[in-house]
N, C-alpha and C positions, 0 to 999 in steps of 0.2 A: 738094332738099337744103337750099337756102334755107329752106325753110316749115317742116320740122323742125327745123332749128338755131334759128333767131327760137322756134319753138312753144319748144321744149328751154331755153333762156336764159329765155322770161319765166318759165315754171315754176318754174326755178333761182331766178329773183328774186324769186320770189314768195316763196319758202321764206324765204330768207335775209332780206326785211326784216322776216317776222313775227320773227326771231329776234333781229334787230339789235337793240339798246339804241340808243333816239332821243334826242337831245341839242337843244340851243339853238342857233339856226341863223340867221343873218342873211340873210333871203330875196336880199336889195339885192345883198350878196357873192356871194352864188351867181350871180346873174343876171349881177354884169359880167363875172363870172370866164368863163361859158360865150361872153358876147357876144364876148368881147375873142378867145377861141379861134374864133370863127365870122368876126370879121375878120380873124386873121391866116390864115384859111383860103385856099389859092390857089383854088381852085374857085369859093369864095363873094365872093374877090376881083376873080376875072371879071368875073363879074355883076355887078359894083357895085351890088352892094346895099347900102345903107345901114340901118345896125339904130340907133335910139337909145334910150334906157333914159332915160326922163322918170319924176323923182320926186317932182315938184313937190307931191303931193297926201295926202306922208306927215307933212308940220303938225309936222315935228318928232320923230317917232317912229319908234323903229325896228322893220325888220318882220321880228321876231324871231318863229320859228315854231320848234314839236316836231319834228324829222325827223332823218331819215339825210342828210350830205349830197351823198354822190355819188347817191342817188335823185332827190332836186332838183334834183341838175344833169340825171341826165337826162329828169325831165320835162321843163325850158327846153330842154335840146338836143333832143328829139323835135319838140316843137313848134316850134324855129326850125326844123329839118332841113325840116319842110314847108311853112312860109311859106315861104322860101329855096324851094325848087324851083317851088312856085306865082309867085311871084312875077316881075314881069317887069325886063330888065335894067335898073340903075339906078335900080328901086324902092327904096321906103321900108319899112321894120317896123317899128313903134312898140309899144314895151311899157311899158305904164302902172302907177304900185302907187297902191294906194287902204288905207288901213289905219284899221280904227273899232275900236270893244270886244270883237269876236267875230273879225274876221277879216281878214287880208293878203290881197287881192286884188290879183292880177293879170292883166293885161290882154296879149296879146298881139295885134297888129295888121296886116294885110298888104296889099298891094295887088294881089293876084291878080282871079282868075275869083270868086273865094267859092266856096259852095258846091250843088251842082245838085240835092243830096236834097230831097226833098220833106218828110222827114225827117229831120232835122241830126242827128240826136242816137245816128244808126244808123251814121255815122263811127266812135265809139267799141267798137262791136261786135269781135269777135274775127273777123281774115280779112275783114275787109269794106277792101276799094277800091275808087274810083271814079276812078281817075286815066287819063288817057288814055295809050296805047299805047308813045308816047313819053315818058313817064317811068322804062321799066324794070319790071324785076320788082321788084315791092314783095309782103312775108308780109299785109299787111294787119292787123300787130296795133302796129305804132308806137303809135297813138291810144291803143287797149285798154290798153296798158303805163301809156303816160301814165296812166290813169282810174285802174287797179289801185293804182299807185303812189300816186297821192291820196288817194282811198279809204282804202289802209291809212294815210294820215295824217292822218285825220278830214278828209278836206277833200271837194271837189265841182268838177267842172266843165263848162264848156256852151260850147256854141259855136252861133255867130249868124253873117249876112252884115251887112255892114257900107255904109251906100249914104250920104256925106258928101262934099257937095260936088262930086254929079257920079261921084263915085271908087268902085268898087267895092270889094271885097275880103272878105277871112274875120277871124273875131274871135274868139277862142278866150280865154275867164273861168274863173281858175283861185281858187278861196277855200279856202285853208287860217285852221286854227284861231290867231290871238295869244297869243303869250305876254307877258304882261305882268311888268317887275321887282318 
């Protein structure tokens, strides 16, 4: 029933943001707005996990992109929903923006396992999980939603494992297009 409702909603979304009219969007806004719901989350508050939004690398500029924006919130909320459960208690999630002539990049950060594919980039497939047993039932299209979502915003994204300082973890690069004033 799970795998039908998730199939059945991303279809729905899919529909719905070819039809939306996309606007001007302040990526920075969307991100603290999801962070700030993921800390006052009790769940997420267990865990003490600490999420910080570093923007030290936007020079000034704001990172203003084309989109729908409750689809941007939930690409950031897909993707913390799985740092957050990867992640171990009391870790860190660091997301980073980088913004040049082409493109808002961001960085999303964790301190988990990372990831055991051999091929990273088959996360984003539709139905595919790799989680261990004790995570729960997952549809396996969280990722896919995220890519689709992007995709239809001209944007791109990849994901790497992350090995600083000793520290493991997964790194999930999301580049949407700039809009400039």
């Amino acid at each position: 029933e799970r795998l039908i409702t998730d199939y059945s909603q991303m279809l729905k979304d899919e529909a719905s943001v070819s039809r939306t009219k996309m606007e001007k969007i302040n990526l920075l806004n969307v991100v603290n707005s999801v962070v700030e719901d993921f800390n006052n989350n009790l769940s997420n508050s267990k865990k003490g996990i600490k999420i910080n939004v570093l923007k030290d690398n936007l020079n000034g500029f704001e990172p203003n992109v084309l989109g729908i924006e409750s689809r941007l919130e939930q690409i950031v909320a897909n993707i913390l929903d799985n740092s957050v459960s990867f992640s171990p208690a009391e870790g860190k999630i660091n997301i980073f923006f980088q913004i040049d002539n082409s493109n808002v990049h961001l960085s999303i950060e964790d301190e988990g396992p990372g990831f055991n594919e051999k091929n990273i980039n088959q996360i984003f497939n539709r139905f595919y999980s790799n989680r261990p047993e004790k995570f729960g039932e997952h549809s396996g299209l969280g990722l896919n939603i995220v890519k689709n979502i992007i995709e239809l915003h001209g944007g791109s994204i990849s994901a790497s494992d992350r090995n600083l300082n000793k520290k493991r973890g997964a790194r999930i690069d999301v580049f949407l297009p700039t809009i400039h004033d």
